[in-house]
C-alpha positions as CSV (number, residue, x, y, z in Angstrom):
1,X,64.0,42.0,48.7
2,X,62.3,45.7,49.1
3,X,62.4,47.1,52.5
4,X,58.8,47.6,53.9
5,X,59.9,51.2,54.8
6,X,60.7,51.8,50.7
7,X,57.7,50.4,50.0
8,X,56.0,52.9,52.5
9,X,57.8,55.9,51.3
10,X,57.0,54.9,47.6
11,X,53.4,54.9,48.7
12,X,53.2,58.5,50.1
13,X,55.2,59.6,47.0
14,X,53.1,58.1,44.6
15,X,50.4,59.7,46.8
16,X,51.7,63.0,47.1
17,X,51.7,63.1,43.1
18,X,48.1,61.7,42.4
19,X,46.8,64.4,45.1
20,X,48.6,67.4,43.8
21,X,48.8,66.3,39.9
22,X,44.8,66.6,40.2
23,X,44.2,69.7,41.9
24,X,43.2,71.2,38.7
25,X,41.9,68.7,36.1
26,X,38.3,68.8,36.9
27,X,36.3,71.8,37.5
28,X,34.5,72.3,41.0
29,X,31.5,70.5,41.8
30,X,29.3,69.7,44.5
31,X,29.1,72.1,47.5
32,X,33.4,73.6,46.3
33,X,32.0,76.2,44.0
34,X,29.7,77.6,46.8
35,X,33.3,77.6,48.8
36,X,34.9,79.2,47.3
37,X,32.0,82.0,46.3
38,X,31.7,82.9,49.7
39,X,35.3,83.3,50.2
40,X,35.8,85.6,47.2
41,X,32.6,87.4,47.7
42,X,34.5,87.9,51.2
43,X,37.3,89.4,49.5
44,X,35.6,91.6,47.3
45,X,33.4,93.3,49.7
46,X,36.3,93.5,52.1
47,X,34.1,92.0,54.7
48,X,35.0,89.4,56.9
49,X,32.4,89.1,59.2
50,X,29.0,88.8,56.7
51,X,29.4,85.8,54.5
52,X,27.5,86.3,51.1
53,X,26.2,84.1,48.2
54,X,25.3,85.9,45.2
55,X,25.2,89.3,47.1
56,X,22.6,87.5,49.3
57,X,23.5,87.0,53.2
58,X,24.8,83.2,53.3
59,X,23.5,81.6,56.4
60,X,24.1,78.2,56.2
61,X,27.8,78.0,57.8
62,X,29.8,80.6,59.5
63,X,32.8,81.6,57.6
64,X,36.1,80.5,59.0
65,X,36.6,77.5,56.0
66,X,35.9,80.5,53.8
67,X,38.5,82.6,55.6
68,X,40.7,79.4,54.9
69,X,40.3,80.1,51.3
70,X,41.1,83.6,51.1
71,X,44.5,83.3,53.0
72,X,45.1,80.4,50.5
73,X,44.0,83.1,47.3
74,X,46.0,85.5,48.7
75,X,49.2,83.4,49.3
76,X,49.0,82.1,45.7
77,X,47.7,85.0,43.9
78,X,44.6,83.2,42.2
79,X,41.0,82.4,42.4
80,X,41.7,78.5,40.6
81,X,40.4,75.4,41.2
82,X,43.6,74.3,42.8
83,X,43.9,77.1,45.3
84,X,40.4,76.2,46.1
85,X,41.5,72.5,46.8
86,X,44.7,72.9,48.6
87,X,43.8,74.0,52.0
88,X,42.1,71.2,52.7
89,X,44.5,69.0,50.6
90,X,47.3,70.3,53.1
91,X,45.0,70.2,56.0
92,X,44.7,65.8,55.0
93,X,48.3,65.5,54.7
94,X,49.1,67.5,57.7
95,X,46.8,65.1,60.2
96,X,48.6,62.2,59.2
97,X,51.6,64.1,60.2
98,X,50.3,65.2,63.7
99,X,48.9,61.8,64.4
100,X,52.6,60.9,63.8
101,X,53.6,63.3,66.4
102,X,50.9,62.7,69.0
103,X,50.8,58.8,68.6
104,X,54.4,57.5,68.2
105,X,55.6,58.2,71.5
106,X,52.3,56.8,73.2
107,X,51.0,54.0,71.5
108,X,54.3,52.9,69.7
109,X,55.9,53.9,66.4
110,X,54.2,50.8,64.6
111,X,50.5,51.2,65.1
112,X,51.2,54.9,64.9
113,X,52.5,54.4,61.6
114,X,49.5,51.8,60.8
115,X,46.9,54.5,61.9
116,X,48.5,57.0,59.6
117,X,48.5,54.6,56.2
118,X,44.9,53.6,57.1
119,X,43.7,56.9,57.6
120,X,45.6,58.6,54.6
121,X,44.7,55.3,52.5
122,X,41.0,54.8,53.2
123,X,39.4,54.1,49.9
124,X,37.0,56.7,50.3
125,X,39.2,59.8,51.1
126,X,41.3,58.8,48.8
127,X,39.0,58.6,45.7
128,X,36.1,61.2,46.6
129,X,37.2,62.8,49.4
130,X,40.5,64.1,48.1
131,X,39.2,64.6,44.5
132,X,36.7,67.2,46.0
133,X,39.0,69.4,47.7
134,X,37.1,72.1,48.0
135,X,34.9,71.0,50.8
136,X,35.2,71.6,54.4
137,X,34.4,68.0,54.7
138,X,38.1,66.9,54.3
139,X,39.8,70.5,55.9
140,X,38.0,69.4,59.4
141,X,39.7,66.2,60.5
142,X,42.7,68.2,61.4
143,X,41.2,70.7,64.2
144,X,39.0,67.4,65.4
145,X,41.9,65.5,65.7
146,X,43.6,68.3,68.0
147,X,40.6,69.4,69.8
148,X,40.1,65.7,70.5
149,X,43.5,64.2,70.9
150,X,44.7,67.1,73.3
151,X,41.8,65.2,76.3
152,X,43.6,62.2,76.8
153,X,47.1,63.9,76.2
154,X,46.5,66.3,78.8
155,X,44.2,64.7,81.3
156,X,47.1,61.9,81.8
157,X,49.5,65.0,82.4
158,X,46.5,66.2,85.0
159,X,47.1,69.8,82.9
160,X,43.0,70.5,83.6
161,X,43.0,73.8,82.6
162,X,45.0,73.9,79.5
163,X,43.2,70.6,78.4
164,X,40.0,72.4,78.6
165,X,41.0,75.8,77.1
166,X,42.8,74.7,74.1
167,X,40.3,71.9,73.5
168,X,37.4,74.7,73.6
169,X,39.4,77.2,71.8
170,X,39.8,74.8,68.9
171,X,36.1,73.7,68.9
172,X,35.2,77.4,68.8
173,X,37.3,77.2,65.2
174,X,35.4,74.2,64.8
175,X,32.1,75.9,65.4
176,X,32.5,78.4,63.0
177,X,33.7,75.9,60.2
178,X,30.3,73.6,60.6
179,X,28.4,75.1,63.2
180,X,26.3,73.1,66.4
181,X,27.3,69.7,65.0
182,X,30.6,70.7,66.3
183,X,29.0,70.9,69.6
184,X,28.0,67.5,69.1
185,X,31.4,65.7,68.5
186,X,33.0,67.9,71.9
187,X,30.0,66.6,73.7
188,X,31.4,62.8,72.9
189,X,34.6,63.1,73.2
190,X,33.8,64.9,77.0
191,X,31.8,61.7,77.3
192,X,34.8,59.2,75.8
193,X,37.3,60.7,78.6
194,X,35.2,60.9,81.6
195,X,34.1,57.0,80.3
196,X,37.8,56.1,79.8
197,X,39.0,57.4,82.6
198,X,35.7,56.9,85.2
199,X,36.1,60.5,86.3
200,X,32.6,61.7,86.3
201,X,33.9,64.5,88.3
202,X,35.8,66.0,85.6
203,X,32.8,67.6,84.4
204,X,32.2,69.8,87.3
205,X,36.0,70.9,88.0
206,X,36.1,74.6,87.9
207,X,38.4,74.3,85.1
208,X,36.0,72.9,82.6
209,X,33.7,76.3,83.0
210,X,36.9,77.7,82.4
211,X,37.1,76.0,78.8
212,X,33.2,76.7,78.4
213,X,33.7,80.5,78.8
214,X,36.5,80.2,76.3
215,X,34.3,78.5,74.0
216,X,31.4,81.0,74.3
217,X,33.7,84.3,74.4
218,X,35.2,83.1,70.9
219,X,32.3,82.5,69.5
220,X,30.3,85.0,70.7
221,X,32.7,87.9,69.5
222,X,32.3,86.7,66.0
223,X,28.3,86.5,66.4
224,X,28.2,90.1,68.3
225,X,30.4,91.6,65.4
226,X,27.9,89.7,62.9
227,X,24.7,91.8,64.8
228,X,26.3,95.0,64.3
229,X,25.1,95.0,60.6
230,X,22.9,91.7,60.0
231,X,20.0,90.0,61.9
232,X,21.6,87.5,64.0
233,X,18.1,85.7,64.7
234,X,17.8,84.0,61.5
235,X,21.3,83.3,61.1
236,X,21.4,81.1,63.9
237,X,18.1,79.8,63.6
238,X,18.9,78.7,60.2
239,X,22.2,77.2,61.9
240,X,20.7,75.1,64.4
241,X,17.6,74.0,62.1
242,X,19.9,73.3,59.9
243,X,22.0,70.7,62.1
244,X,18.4,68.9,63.3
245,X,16.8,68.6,59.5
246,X,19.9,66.1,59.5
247,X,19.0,63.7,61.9
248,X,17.4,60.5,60.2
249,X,13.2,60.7,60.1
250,X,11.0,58.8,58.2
251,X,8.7,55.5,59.0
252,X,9.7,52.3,60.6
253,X,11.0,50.8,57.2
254,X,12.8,53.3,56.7
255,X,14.5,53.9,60.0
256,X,15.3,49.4,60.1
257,X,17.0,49.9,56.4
258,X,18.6,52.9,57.9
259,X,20.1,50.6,60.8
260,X,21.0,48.1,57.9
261,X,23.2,50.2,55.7
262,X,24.9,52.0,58.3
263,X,27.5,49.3,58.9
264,X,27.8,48.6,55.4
265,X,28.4,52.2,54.7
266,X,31.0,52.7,57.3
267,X,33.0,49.6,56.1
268,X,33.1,51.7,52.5
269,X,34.5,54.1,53.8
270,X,37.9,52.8,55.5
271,X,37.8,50.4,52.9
272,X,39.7,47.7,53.0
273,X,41.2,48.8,56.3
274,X,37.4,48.0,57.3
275,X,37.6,44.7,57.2
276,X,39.7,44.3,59.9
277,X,36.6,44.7,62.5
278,X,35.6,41.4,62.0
279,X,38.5,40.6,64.0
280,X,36.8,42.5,66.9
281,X,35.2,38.8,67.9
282,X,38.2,38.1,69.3
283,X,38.7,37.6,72.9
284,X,39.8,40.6,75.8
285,X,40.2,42.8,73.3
286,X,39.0,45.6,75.8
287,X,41.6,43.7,77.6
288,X,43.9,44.6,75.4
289,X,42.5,48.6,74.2
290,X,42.1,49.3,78.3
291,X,46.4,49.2,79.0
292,X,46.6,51.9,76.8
293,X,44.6,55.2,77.3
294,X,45.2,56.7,74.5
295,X,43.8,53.5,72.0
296,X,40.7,53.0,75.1
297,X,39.7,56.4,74.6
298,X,39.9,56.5,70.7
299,X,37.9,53.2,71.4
300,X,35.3,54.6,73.5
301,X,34.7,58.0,71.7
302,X,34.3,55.9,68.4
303,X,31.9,53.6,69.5
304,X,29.8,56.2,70.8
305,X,29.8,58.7,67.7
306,X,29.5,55.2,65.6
307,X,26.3,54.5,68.3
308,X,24.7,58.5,66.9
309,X,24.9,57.9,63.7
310,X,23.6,54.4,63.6
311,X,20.4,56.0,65.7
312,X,20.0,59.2,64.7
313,X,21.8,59.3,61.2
314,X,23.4,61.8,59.0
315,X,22.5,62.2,55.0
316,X,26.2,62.5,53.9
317,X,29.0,60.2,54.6
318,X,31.4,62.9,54.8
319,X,30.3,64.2,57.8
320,X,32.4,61.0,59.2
321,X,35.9,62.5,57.5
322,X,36.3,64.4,61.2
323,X,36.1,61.1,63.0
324,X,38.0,58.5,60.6
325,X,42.1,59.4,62.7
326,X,40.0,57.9,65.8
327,X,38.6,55.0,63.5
328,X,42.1,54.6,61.6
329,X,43.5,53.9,65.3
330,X,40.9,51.6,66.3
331,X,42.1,50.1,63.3
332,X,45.4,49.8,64.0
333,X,45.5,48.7,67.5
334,X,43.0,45.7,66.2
335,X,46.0,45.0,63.7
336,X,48.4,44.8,66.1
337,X,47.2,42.8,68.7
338,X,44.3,40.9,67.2
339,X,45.9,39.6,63.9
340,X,48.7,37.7,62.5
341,X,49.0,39.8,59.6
342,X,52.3,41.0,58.3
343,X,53.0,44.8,58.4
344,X,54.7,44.7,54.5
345,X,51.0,43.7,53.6
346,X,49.5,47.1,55.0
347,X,52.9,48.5,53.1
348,X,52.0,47.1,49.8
349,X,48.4,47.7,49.8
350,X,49.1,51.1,50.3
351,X,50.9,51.7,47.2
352,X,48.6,49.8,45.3
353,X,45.8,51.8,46.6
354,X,48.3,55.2,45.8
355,X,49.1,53.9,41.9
356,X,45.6,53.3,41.7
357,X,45.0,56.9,42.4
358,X,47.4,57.9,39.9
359,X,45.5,55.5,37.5
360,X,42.4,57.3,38.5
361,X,43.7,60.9,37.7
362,X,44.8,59.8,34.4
363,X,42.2,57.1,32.9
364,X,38.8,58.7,35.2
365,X,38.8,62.1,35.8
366,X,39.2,63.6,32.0
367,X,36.0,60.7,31.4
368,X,34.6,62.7,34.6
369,X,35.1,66.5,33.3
370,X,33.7,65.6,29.8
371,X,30.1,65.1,31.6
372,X,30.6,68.8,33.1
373,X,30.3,72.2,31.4
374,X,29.9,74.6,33.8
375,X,33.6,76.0,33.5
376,X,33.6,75.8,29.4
377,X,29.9,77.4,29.7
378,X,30.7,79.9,32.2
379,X,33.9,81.0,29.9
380,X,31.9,81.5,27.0
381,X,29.3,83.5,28.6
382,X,32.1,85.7,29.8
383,X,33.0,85.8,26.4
384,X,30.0,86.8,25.0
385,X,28.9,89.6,27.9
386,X,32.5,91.2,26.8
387,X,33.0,93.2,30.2
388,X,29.0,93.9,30.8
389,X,28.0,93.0,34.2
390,X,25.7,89.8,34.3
391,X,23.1,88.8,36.6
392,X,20.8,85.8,38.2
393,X,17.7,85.8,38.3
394,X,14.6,82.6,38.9
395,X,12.4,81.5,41.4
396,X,13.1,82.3,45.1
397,X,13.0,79.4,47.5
398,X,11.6,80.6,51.0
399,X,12.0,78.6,53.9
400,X,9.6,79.5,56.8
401,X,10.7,79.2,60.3
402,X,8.1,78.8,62.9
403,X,8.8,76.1,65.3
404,X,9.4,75.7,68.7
405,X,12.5,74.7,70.7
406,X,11.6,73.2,74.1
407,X,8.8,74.7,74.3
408,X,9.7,78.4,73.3
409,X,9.2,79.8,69.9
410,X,12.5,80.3,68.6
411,X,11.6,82.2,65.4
412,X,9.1,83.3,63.1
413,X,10.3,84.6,60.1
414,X,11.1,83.4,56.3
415,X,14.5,83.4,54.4
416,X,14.6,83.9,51.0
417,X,17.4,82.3,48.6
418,X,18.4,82.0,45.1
419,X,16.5,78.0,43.6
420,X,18.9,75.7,42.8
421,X,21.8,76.5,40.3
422,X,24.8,75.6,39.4
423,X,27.2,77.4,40.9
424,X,30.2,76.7,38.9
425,X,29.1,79.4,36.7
426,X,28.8,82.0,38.8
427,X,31.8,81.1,40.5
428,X,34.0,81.5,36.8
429,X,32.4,84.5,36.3
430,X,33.4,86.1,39.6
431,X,36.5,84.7,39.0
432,X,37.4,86.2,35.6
433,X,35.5,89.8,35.9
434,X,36.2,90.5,39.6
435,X,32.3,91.0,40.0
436,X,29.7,89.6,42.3
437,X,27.3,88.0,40.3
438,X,24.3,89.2,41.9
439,X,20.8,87.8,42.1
440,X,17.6,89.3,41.3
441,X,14.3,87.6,41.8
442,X,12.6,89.9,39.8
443,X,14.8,91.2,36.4
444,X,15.3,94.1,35.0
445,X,15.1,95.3,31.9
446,X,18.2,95.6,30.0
447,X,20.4,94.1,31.6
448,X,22.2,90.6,31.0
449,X,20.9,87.4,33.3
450,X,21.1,83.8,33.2
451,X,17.8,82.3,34.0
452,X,16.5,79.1,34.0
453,X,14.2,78.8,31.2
454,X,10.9,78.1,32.3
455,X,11.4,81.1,34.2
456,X,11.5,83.3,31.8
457,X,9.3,81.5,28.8
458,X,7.0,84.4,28.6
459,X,9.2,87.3,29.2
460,X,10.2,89.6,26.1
461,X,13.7,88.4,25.6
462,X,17.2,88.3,23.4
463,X,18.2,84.6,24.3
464,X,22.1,85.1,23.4
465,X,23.5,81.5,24.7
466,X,22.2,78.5,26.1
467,X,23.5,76.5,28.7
468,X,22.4,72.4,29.4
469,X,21.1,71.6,32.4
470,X,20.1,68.0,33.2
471,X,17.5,69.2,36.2
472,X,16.1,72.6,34.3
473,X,13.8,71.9,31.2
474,X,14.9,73.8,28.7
475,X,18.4,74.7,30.3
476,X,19.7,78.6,31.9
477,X,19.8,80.9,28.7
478,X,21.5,83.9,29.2
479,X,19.3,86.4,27.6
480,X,18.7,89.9,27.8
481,X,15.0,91.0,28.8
482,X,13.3,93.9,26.6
C-alpha cells in the first residue's frame, strides 16, 4: 500500500507542475494587465514613487504589488505574462511553507500539515485564484499571515514591543499593497488577541503606540515623498472612498439575499475542505480550540472577519484570499478533534484535486484563451503601426468627490480617467515598443489611436484595423484621424 506521505508529496508535485506549466498559456485578464501596467510604466519613467496608468496618475492602490513586479521583470529579464504571475505564484507557495514553520511546533505537525493541504488545495485558489496570477489578491495572504501570526507568537513569549513593531511594520507593506482595508484586517486581529487572551489592557501598553508610530512613520514617508510632485488630497480620498464604495448597500431584499449567499459563498471557496464546518455542531469544541492559543485565536479572528463580511459585505470573493491560512486552520483543528476521518483521505483528495489542475491547464485553458484576443489583437496592431507611437483616446469617466467624513468635508474635487478598456492591449504594446501608451481625451490629428468606435463615428478618419469588443458597439478601431 502507498504511504500517505507519497501520496502527499505526489500531490504538491503534481501541483507544482500545473501551477508553473500555466504561467503563460493564457493572456492576462481581469485587473493582471493593469498590474503589471503600472509596474512597467514605473520602470519606464524611472519613478518609484507616482504610480501611472496610461501616463495618467493611478490612484486606486499604492504601488508596492507593482514594485513586486518590477523586481520580478528585472530578475528575469521580461515584461511576460509569466513574470507577471510568479510573484504572487511564489508568494502562495511560500505561505504554505511559513505556516509549516510557525504551526508545526505549536499546534502539532499533523494539523499543521492539514492546514497547509487545505489552504494550498482550496478549490477556489487553486482554479481561479492561481490561474490569475497577476493579482495582488493571491500575493497578500503571505504578509497577512506574518503580520497576523506574529500576535499570538509573540504575545505568549510576552515580546510586547517587537510583537507590535514587526506586526505594524508589515501592515505598513500591507497598506501600501491594498490600502485602508488593511487597516481593517489589523483592527481584527488586535481584536482576536486581546479576545483570546482577555487582555483588554494590551491596547493601551506603551508599546502598542510604539507599533502605531511605526505604522504611520512607514507610511507616511511614502505619502510625503508622493506630495513632493502630486496632489496627495485626491489620492487618498480616492483611497479611502474607494475602500467604503465596497461595503454592501442596497434595500432590504437585497441586504437578506446578501446574508443568504454569504455562507454559501464562503463554503465555495475552501471547497470541499468547507464541508467540514458542519461538524462545528459538535459539542466543547471551544473546549477543545481554547487549550491551544494559537487554533483559539485563528478561531476568534476568523469568526470576527467572517462576522464583517456577512454584515457589511465585500463585491469580490478574493478579498477573502488574505484570510483563508486562518480559515484553513480552523479547518484543520475541526479535523482533528471533531471527526473520525482518516488523514490518507485529506492525502488523496489532494492529488485528485492537483491532477485535476493539470487536467484543467491542458483540456480548459486553451478553450479559455480562444474567447480572448487582446494579446493576438494587440500584436497585430503593433504590427501594423511598424515603430509609430500609438495612442488612446475615448470618453473620460469623472468621478466627483464631495462628501463628508464625520462631519468635515474631506474633498471637493473631480478625477478624471481613461472609460473602460481593455487593457491587455495596451499592456502588449508597452511591452513590445518600450512606450507608454498614452491617453488623450481629445485626439489629435495625425497621429495613430485606438478608439472605441462610437467615439470617433463622426471624426474624419483612416480606420486601419479593428478590434472586437463584446461591451463597445462597433469594437476599438485603430484609426488615424485627418
Amino acid at each position: 500500500m502507498i504511504q500517505t506521505k507519497y501520496i502527499i508529496y505526489s500531490a504538491v508535485s503534481l501541483l507544482l507542475i500545473g501551477l508553473f506549466s500555466s504561467l503563460n498559456l493564457m493572456e492576462l485578464r481581469a485587473m493582471e494587465p493593469i498590474r503589471a501596467l503600472v509596474a512597467m510604466e514605473l520602470m519606464i519613467n524611472h519613478d518609484q514613487v507616482h504610480p501611472t496608468l496610461t501616463g495618467a496618475p493611478y490612484l486606486h492602490k499604492p504601488p508596492f504589488f507593482n514594485w513586486i513586479l518590477e523586481v520580478s521583470f528585472w530578475i528575469t529579464g521580461s515584461f511576460k505574462e509569466w513574470a507577471v504571475r510568479v510573484p504572487s505564484i511564489l508568494a502562495y507557495l511560500l505561505t504554505g511553507v511559513a505556516m509549516f514553520l510557525v504551526l508545526k511546533g505549536r499546534i502539532g505537525k499533523k494539523v499543521s500539515v492539514l492546514a497547509i493541504i487545505f489552504f494550498w488545495f482550496g478549490a477556489d485558489l487553486l482554479f481561479y485564484g492561481t490561474v490569475n496570477g497577476g493579482e495582488m489578491d493571491l500575493f497578500l495572504p503571505l504578509p497577512v499571515f506574518a503580520q497576523v501570526a506574529i500576535l499570538p507568537i509573540l504575545y505568549k513569549e510576552r515580546k510586547w514591543l517587537l510583537m507590535f513593531i514587526l506586526s505594524y511594520g508589515i501592515l505598513s507593506l500591507v497598506f501600501l499593497t491594498k490600502h485602508f482595508a488593511a487597516i481593517a484586517i489589523h483592527f481584527l486581529a488586535i481584536l482576536a488577541l486581546v479576545i483570546s487572551e482577555k487582555d483588554w489592557r494590551l491596547l493601551f501598553r506603551w508599546q502598542h503606540f510604539i507599533g502605531i508610530f511605526t505604522f504611520l512613520g512607514i507610511v507616511s514617508l511614502y505619502f510625503y515623498a508622493y506630495s513632493t510632485r502630486n496632489d496627495l488630497e485626491p489620492f487618498l480620498a480616492n483611497l479611502f472612498l474607494e475602500t467604503t464604495d465596497k461595503t454592501h448597500s442596497g434595500n432590504i431584499v437585497d441586504r437578506l439575499l446578501h446574508l443568504i449567499e454569504v455562507p454559501v459563498s464562503l463554503l465555495k471557496l475552501l471547497f470541499p475542505w468547507s464541508l467540514l464546518v458542519f461538524f462545528l455542531w459538535r459539542k466543547n469544541i471551544w473546549g477543545v480550540f481554547n487549550q491551544n492559543n494559537l487554533l483559539r485565536y485563528s478561531l476568534i479572528f476568523s469568526l470576527l472577519n467572517i462576522g464583517v463580511y456577512w454584515l457589511i459585505g465585500q463585491p469580490h470573493d478574493r478579498y477573502l484570499y488574505p484570510l483563508f491560512p486562518f480559515f484553513s486552520i480552523v479547518l484543520a483543528g475541526i479535523f482533528e478533534n471533531f471527526t473520525n476521518l482518516k488523514f490518507r483521505l485529506v492525502a488523496w483528495l489532494a492529488f485528485v484535486l492537483a491532477a485535476g489542475r493539470i487536467v484543467y491547464n491542458l483540456a480548459v485553458m486553451p478553450l479559455q484563451q480562444e474567447r480572448l484576443h487582446d494579446r493576438s489583437s494587440a500584436f497585430d496592431v503593433v504590427k501594423i503601426a511598424n515603430g509609430e507611437p500609438v495612442y488612446l483616446t475615448g470618453w473620460e469617466v469623472v468621478r466627483k468627490f464631495d462628501k463628508e467624513l464625520f462631519g468635515l468635508k474631506i474633498l471637493n474635487t473631480e478625477l478624471r480617467y481613461p472609460g473602460p478598456i481593455p487593457y491587455g492591449i495596451p499592456y502588449i504594446l508597452t511591452r513590445e515598443t518600450g512606450r507608454i501608451v498614452q491617453f488623450h481625451p481629445e485626439p489629435v490629428v495625425g497621429k495613430l489611436y485606438l478608439a472605441p468606435a462610437p467615439f470617433v463615428e463622426k471624426m474624419n478618419k483612416d480606420v486601419l484595423y479593428t478590434i472586437s469588443v463584446g461591451y463597445i458597439d462597433g469594437g476599438i478601431l485603430l484609426c488615424r484621424l485627418k
